[in-house]
N, C-alpha and C positions, 0 to 999 in steps of 0.2 A: 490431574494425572501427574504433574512435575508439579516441585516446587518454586517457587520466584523467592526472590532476594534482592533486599534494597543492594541497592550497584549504584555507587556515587562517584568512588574513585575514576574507576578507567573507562566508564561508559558516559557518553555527554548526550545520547542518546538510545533508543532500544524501542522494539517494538512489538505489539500482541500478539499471539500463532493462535491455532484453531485449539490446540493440544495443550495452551495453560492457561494460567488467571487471568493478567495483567502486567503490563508494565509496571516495577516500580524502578525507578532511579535515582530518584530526590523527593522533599518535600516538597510541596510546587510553590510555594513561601520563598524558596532558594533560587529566586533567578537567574536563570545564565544570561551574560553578560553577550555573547555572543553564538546567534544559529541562525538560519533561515529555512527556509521552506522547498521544499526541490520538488521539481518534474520527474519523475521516472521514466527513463527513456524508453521510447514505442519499442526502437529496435536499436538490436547495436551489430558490427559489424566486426568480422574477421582482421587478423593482420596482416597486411600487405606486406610488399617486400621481398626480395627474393628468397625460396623457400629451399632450405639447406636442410632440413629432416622433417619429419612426421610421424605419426604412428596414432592409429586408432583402436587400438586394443582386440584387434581382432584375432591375432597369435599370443596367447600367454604363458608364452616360453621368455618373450624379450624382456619378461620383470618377473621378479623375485618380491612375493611376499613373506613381510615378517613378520610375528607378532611378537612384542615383547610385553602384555599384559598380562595379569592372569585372566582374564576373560578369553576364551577360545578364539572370541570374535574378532574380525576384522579385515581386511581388504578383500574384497571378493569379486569374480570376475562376471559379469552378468549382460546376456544376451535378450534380455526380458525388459522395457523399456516401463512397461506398467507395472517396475518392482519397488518405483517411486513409494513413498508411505502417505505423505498428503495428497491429499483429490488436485488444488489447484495449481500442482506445480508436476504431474503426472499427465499423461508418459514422459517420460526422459526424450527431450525434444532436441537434442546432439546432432549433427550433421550424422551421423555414423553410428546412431544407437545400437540400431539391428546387428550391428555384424561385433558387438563388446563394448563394455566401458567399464572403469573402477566403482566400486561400489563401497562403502560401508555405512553400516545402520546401527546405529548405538539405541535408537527410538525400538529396533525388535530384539533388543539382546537384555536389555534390563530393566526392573520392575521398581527399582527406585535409586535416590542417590546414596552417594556413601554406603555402599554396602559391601566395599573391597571387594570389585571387579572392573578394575577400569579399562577400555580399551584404548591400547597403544598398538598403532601397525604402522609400516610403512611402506612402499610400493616403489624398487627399486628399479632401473634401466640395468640391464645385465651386460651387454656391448656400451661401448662409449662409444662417444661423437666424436667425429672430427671436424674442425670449426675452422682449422690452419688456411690463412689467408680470409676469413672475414674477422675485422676488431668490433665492429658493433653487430648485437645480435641481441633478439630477445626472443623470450620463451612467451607462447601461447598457450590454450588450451577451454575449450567448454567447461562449466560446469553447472549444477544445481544442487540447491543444499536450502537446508533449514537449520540455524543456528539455534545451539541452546549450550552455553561454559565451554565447549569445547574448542582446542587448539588444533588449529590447523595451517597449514602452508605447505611449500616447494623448497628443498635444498636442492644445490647446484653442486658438482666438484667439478673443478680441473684435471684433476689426479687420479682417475680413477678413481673415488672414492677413498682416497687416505684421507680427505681434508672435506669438511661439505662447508658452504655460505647457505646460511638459511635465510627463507624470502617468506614470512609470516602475516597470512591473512588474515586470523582473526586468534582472539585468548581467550583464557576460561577466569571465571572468579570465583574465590572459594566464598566460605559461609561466611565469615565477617566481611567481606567486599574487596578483599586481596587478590590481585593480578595472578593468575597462574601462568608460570610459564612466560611471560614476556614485564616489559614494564609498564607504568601507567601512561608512556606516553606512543604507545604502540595502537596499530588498529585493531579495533573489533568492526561487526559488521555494522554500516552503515542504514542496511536494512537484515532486518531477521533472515526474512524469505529472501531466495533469490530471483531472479527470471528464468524463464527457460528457454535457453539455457543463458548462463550469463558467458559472455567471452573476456577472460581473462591477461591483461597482455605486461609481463614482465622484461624488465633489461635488464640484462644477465651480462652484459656488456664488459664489465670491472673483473668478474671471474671468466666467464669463457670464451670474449672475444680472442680470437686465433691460438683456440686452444683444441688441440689433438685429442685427448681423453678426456673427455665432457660425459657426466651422470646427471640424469636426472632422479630425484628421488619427490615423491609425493608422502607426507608424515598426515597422521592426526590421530589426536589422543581428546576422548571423551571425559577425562580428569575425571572419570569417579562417579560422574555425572551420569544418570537418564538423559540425555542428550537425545537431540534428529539422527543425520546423516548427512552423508558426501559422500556427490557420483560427478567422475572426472571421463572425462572425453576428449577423442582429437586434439591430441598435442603435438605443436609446432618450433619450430626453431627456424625464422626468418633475420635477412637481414634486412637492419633499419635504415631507411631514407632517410639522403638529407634534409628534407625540411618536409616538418610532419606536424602539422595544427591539430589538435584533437580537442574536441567540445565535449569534455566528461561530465555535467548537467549541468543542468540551469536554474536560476532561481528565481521565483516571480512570489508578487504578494503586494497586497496595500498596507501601508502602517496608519493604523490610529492606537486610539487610546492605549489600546494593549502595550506599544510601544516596541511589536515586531509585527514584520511584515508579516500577514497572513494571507495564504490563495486561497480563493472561493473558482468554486465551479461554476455556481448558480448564484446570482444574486438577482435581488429586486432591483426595480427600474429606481426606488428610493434612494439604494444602498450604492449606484454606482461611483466609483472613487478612482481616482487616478492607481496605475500598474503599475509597479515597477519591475525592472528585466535586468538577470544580469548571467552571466554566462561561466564557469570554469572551466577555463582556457589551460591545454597543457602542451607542451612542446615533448612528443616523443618522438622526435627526429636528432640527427647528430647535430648540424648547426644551428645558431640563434637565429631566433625568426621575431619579426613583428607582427602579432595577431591582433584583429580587431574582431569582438563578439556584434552580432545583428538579433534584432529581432523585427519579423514581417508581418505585417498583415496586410497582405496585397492591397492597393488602390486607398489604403486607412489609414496605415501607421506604417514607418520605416525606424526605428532603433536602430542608433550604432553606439558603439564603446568606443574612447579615444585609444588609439593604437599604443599596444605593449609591449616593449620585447622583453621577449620569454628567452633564455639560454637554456641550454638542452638540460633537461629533465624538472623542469622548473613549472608550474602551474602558479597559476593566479586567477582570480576573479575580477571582470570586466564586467561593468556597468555600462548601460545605456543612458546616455544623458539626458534624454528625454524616458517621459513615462507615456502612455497610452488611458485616456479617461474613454470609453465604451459611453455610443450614446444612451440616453436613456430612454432607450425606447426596447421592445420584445424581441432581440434579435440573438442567432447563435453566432460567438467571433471565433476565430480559431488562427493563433501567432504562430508562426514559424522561426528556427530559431538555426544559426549556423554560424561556423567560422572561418577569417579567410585570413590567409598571410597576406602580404610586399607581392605583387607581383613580377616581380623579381627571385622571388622564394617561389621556385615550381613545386608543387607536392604533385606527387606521384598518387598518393593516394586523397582520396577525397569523400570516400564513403566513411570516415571518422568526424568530419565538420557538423555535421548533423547529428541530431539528436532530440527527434522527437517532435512534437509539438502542443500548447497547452489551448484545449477549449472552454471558453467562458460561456453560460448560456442567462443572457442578460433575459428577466421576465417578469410577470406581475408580481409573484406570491411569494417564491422559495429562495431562500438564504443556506446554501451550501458548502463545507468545506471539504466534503470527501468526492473521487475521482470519477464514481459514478458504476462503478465494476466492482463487486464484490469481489473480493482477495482473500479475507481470513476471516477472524470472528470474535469477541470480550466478551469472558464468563466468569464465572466463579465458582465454578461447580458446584450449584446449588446454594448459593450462601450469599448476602444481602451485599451487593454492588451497585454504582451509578459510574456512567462513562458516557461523556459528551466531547463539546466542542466549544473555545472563546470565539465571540463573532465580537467585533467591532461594530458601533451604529456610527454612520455618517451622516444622519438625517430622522427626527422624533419618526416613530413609526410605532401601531398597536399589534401588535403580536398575541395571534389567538390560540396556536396551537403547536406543535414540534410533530415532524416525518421521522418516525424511526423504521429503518430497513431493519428486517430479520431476519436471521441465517435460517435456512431449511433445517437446521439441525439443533433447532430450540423445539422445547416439548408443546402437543397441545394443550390450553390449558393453564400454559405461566401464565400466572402476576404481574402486570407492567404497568408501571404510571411514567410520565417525564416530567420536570421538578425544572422550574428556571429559578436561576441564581444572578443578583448584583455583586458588585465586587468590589472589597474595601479599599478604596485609594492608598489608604494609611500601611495597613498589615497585609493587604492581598489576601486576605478572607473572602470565604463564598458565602454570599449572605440569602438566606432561600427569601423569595418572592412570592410565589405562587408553585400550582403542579396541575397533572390532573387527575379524574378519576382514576383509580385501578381496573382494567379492562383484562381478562383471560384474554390468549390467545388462539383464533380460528384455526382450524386447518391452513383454512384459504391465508391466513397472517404468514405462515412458514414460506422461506423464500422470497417476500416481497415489503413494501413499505407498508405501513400503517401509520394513519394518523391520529392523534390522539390532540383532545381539545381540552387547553388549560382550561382551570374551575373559576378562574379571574381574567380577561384581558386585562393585559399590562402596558403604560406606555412605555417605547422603551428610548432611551433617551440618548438627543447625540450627543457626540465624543463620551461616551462608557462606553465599554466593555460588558459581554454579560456572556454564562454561561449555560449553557441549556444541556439536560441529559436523559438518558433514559434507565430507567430505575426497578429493582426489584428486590422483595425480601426474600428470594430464594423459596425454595421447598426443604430449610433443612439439611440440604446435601444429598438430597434422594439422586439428582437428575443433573445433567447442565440444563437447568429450565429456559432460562433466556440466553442465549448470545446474538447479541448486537453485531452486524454486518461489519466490517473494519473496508475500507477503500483508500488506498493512496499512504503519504506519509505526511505525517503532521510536525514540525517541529518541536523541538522539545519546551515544555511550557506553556503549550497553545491547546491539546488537548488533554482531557484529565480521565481518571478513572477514582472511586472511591471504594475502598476494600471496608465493608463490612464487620468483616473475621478482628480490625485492629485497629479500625474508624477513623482510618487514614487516608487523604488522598495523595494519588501520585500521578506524575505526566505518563503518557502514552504516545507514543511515535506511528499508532497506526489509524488513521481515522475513520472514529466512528462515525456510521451511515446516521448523525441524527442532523435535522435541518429544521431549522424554524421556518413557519411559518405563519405571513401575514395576510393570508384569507380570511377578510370578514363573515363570506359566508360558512366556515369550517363548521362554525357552531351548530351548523343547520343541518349538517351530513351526516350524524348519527341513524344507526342500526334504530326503527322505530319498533315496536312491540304489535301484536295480533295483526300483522297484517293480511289484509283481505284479496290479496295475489299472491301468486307462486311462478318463480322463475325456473325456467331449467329449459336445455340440462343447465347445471352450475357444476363443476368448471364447462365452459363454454368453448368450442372451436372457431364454428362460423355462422352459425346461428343462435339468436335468443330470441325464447319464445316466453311470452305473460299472458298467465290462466286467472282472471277474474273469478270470485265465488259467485259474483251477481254480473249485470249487465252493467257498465259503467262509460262516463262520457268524460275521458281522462286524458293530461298532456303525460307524456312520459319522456324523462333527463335520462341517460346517462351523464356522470361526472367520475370524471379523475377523483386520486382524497384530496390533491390541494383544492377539489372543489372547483376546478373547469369542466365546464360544459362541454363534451364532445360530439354527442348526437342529440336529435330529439325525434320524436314521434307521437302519436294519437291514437286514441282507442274509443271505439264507437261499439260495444259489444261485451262480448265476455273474453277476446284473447285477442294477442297482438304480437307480430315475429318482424324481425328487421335481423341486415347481417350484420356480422361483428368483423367482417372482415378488415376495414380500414382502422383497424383498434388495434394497440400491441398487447402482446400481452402482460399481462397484469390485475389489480384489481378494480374493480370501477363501484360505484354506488346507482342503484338504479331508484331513479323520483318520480314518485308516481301523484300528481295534483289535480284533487278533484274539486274544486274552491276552496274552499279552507281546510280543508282533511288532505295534509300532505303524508304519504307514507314513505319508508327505506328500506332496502337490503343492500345486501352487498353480491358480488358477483363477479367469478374468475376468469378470465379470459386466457386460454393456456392451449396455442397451437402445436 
């Protein structure tokens, strides 16, 4: 649908959308010297502080739109919350959707780039503030967006609008990888997508503390660009407390070979390794404060960072000096993370110290790096890609097979093998190993994991690195045949995608759902041929029921794909029913063993 562009310059990271290819931003040969891995925070919170204006767009007389493109398009006022364009960032989830918000959509106004129509608008306050007698003060406001080149941000004026200070959120890059609109050392988005909604909190403090005629103006320009959108909500103008700790994320991850920390969700009891934690810490309060970042795990681990002082407006990252090694046994952990000034330093507010929390789920089989919630999705609209993840070994282990999740919005039908790679110490080359069959895709595959079992077990060895992905030669460009599930964010260098179309790889910022795994038994779960039962229904609620063709005297499995056993049962007869109610849903494999004549199906579990 859109096109992608190596983006080396002003981006040091970037991430997948459902709506384009891939990532590119570098060779992945081009190591950055410097990234980590971050938590996306659960939740985040409004700004405190005592509240000197607002406005929720529910009169749109108090702003003045402009357009100054030639595209017609641009800033619209919109009472309709499901006018959102993506599925997972829809409805517009604003404190104040229903009653208006800013809207604009570059994603329904144009059919390609550069086709000279760019859209430029901007959404102006028509009355001024007056701010006379507060000096610090910052500007708030919701919003949600999906990035794709386009420039956007807030100017401020003092003056009525003779003079604006622009406060710029993110820029666009033209076709050779040049900054539009800002320089290379300005922000673009940290992640593509946003949350819903994300809460935005600027200090406007230098322009309009104790200022009489205060504007606010909202700009953004789609440079040219098929770009998303931006939808703006409930805007604030508080004043800011003296002393105000804020934990703006966190970064957790184990370093091996790779030689960057990387977070795993899921690891094996093999693979367990010492944690590292560490927090960015920022002061947006008026005085300097000393912050210390924590990380908890009730009754298991206590992390602290040595204490920092932050001066106002200042951020830094705080490290835990200890790390947290997870025993190695089958257990779910879950760290909590926060930050506290001096006790001496009162904050007023305290719903900003937090932020989030990251769970491990320590077990036999599965080596994970994505978050476990499907978010977006890596394609290639029809045309022959691979897109995985580097895991680290801390310990020799044989690796039989890789979990690749599926978007519901892959064809039935696609192509898919997954391909593991070693990796050249020398050149940072992917050197292939092994893969597996080529498998079509079920109905029942769309929306869920599939496993798929290498043609080789491989040992795979500690301290390397290796890659594992999941693969397709496309249809051609008929369809988007496969896209791979994306969960969480990967740092840059840590996950990769291979583009076909130019038989290049590049990093990805958005992790794909693919997980190794080390069930011996994997090899044994396959789909078997003529089988002599029939299950149904398939998909299934809360009963399954199995119709023998003959009379049989049989044990029956269900299993997970990583190949755990969930239930069992026995059959004396020609049928047999059990409930499914203590199952989630998903897909299971059902084993049917009659001494040596083991048969399989598969079968969907879908409340």
């Amino acid at each position: 649908m859109k096109k992608i562009y190596s983006i080396i310059l002003c981006l040091s990271v970037f991430g997948t959308v459902n709506a384009q290819k891939s990532t590119e931003a570098a060779q992945h040969v081009t190591k950055q010297d410097n990234f980590s891995t971050t938590v996306k925070p659960s939740a985040q919170t409004e700004s405190k502080g005592a509240l000197l204006w607002e406005d929720s767009f529910a009169d749109q007389s108090l702003w003045n739109i402009t357009i100054d493109g030639v595209n017609p398009a641009g800033w619209e006022f919109s009472t309709d919350p499901s006018v959102i364009p993506v599925g997972p960032l829809s409805p517009m989830a604003s404190t104040t959707a229903s009653d208006g918000f800013l809207f604009v959509n570059s994603d329904g106004n144009n059919s390609s780039d550069f086709e000279g129509t760019p859209i430029v608008t901007n959404a102006t306050l028509v009355t001024p503030i007056d701010l006379t007698g507060s000096e610090f003060v910052k500007l708030s406001f919701q919003h949600n967006y999906r990035w794709w080149q386009d420039t956007r941000g807030v100017r401020v004026s003092a003056d009525n609008g003779a003079t604006w200070t622009e406060y710029q959120l993110t820029c666009g890059v033209d076709d050779p990888g040049n900054c539009i609109g800002c320089d290379e050392t300005d922000n673009y988005p940290g992640d593509q997508s946003a949350g819903n909604p994300v809460y935005e909190s600027i200090d406007i403090s230098a322009v309009a503390g104790n200022q009489s005629e205060v504007l606010i103006q909202f700009y953004y320009n789609d440079n040219d660009y098929w770009a998303w959108y931006w939808a703006v909500d409930d805007v604030r103008i508080n004043e800011i407390d003296d002393f105000d700790a804020e934990l703006v994320d966190v970064i957790t991850g184990s370093t091996g070979a790779w030689g960057e920390p990387l977070a795993y969700y899921q690891i094996p009891t093999t693979q367990v390794a010492p944690i590292a934690f560490s927090g960015i810490v920022g002061n947006v309060g008026v005085a300097d404060i000393n912050a210390t970042f924590s990380a908890t795990y009730t009754g298991v681990y206590e992390g602290t960072s040595d204490a920092a002082l932050l001066v106002q407006g200042a951020q830094d990252t705080l490290a835990c000096t200890t790390e947290l090694t997870p025993p190695a046994t089958a257990a779910v952990h879950t760290i909590e993370f926060s930050v506290a000034t001096d006790a001496a330093e009162v904050e007023e507010d305290l719903d900003n110290n937090v932020v989030g929390s990251y769970t491990v789920d320590v077990n036999e089989y599965i080596y994970a790096r994505d978050a476990g919630t499907i978010t977006s999705g890596s394609y290639n609209a029809g045309n022959e890609f691979e897109v995985g993840n580097i895991f680290d070994m801390y310990a020799d282990a044989m690796i039989y097979g890789v979990d690749v999740t599926v978007s519901e919005s892959s064809v039935e039908g696609a192509e898919v093998r997954v391909k593991l790679y070693s990796i050249d110490a020398e050149t940072g080359d992917f050197i292939f190993v092994t893969e597996s069959d080529i498998l079509p895709l079920d109905a029942s595959d769309l929306g869920n994991t599939k496993s798929f079992v290498l043609q080789s077990p491989s040992m795979l060895t500690a301290g390397q690195p290796y890659l594992i992905v999941a693969a397709t030669y496309g249809d051609g460009g008929v369809s988007n045949d496969l896209v791979v599930a994306t969960s969480g964010v990967s740092a840059p260098q840590t996950s990769y995608y291979y583009d076909g179309t130019d038989a290049n790889w590049y990093y990805t910022t958005s992790t794909p759902m693919v997980r190794m795994n080390f069930n011996e038994s994997l090899a044994g779960i396959q789909e078997t041929a003529n089988n002599t039962f029939e299950v149904y229904p398939n998909p299934t609620t809360d009963v399954l029921n199995i119709k023998f063709e003959d009379a049989t005297n049989a044990s029956i499995s269900v299993m997970s794909l990583s190949g755990k056993e969930v239930m069992t049962s026995t059959v004396n007869g020609t049928q047999a029913s059990f409930s499914t109610e203590g199952l989630s849903n998903g897909v299971y494999m059902i084993k049917v063993s009659n001494g040596t004549n083991v048969q399989m199906t598969k079968v969907v579990v879908r409340k």
